[in-house]
N, C-alpha and C positions, 0 to 999 in steps of 0.2 A: 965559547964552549965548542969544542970538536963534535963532529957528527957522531961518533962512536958513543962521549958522553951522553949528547944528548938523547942519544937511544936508549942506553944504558937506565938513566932516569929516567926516561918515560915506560920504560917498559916494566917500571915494578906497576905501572896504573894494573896491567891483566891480572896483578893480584885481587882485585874489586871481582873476578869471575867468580872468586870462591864465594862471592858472598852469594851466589845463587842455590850453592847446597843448604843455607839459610831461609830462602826462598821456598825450594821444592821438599826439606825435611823437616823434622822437629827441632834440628839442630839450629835453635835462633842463634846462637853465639857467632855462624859466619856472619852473619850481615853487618859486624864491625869491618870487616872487609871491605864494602863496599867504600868505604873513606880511603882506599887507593888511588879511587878515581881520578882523585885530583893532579894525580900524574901526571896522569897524560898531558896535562899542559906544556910538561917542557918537550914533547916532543916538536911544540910550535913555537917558543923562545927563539928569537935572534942569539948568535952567538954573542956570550958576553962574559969576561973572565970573574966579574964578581960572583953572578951564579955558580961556576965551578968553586968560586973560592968558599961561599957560603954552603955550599952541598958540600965539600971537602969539612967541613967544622961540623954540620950536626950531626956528619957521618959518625965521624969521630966521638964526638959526645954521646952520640945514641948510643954506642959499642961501647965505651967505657962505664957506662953506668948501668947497660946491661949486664956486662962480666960484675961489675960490684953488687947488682940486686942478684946473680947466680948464687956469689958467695953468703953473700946475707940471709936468704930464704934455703938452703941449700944444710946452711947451719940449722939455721934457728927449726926447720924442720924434721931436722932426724936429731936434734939435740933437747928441742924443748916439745915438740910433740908428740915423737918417740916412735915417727916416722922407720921405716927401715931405709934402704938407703936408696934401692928402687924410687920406689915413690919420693923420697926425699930429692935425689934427682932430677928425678920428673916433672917435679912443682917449682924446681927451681929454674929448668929449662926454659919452661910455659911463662914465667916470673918476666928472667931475662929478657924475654923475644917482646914480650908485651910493653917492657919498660924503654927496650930500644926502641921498640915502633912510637910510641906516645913521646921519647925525649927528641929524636928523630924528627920524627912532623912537627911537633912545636917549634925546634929548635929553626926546622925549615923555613916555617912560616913567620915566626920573627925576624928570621934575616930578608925573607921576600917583601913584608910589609915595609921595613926598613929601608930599604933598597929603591920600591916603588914610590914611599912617602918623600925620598929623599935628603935623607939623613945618613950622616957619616955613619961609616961602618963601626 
């Protein structure tokens, strides 16, 4: 993994900062943030092209099923809740980014278990 990569992924970890306006407001919903942290580990990975390959696939996986939950929640709320389109929008935004982040990490952590347990790809 090139040094650029490996900064590139490690640096979504400073996303885990947000979770501190979770911390000092009423706003508990940041302190899902703090599940970035585990980032930062690739900033300490040896270069190694399976980690690019496997961060390249849930990249990918997490964006296409985030654009499909956009379309799906996007619909079904300005169509069956009667949403205007603002808001309908809006929920579908919040939808997507959450389903990327959740397909994303998993998707990551499957292939890092796999990888470490040592089993074929």
């Amino acid at each position: 993994m090139k040094l650029s990569k490996r900064w590139l992924y490690g640096s979504m970890g400073f996303l885990s900062l947000l979770g501190l306006i979770g911390i000092f407001t009423e706003e508990h919903g940041f302190l899902a943030f703090f599940a970035f942290a585990v980032d930062f580990e690739f900033f300490f990975l040896p270069s190694d092209e399976m980690v690019d390959s496997y961060m390249t696939r849930s990249a990918a996986r997490g964006f296409f099923c985030g654009m499909l939950s956009v379309a799906v929640v996007a619909l079904a709320a300005f169509f069956w809740t009667g949403r205007d389109g603002g808001e309908a929008l809006a929920a579908a935004f919040s939808a997507g980014w959450a389903v990327s982040v959740v397909v994303y990490a998993l998707s990551a952590a499957y292939y890092g278990f796999r990888e470490k347990w040592g089993l074929e790809p």
